[in-house]
C-alpha positions, 0 to 999 in steps of 0.5 A: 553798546549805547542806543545810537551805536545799536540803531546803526548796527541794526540798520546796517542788518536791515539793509544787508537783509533786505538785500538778501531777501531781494537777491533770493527773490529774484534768484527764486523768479529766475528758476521757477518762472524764467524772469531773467534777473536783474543785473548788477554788472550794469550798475558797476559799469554805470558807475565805472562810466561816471568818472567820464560820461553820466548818461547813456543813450543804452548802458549795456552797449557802453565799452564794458569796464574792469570790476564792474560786477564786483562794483555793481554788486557792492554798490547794491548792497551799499545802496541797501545799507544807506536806505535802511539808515536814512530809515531807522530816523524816521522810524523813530 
């Protein structure tokens, strides 16, 4: 495996266990302090909502949306994979 090949595959690593770690984090803040977790479900809505509307005046009272905790959850860990690729460059 060449060196770019390698960066990628790591940084796609970085970004999936950054995730992670941060999914635990607040899955840890929920159960021992009661800190109510974030919630992916309103992404996916957000993102299902795009197509039509971009803004919101409140997303959680926006009609709910089909797949959108599966559309929420990819997008997170999507989001953690772009990061960590744009940061391996500058990392260099």
């Amino acid at each position: 495996m060449n060196t770019e090949a390698r960066h990628v595959v790591c940084a796609v690593g970085m970004g999936i266990g950054a995730c992670l770690i941060m999914d635990f984090w607040n899955l840890f803040l929920k159960r021992t302090f009661g800190i109510p977790s974030l919630n992916y479900c309103l992404l996916g809505r957000w993102i299902r909502h795009m197509p039509g509307t971009f803004r919101h005046a409140s997303i959680a009272g926006a009609p709910r949306k089909v797949f959108e905790c599966t559309i929420g959850w990819m997008a997170h860990y999507t989001i953690g994979v772009v990061l960590a690729l744009a940061f391996v460059p500058l990392a260099r």
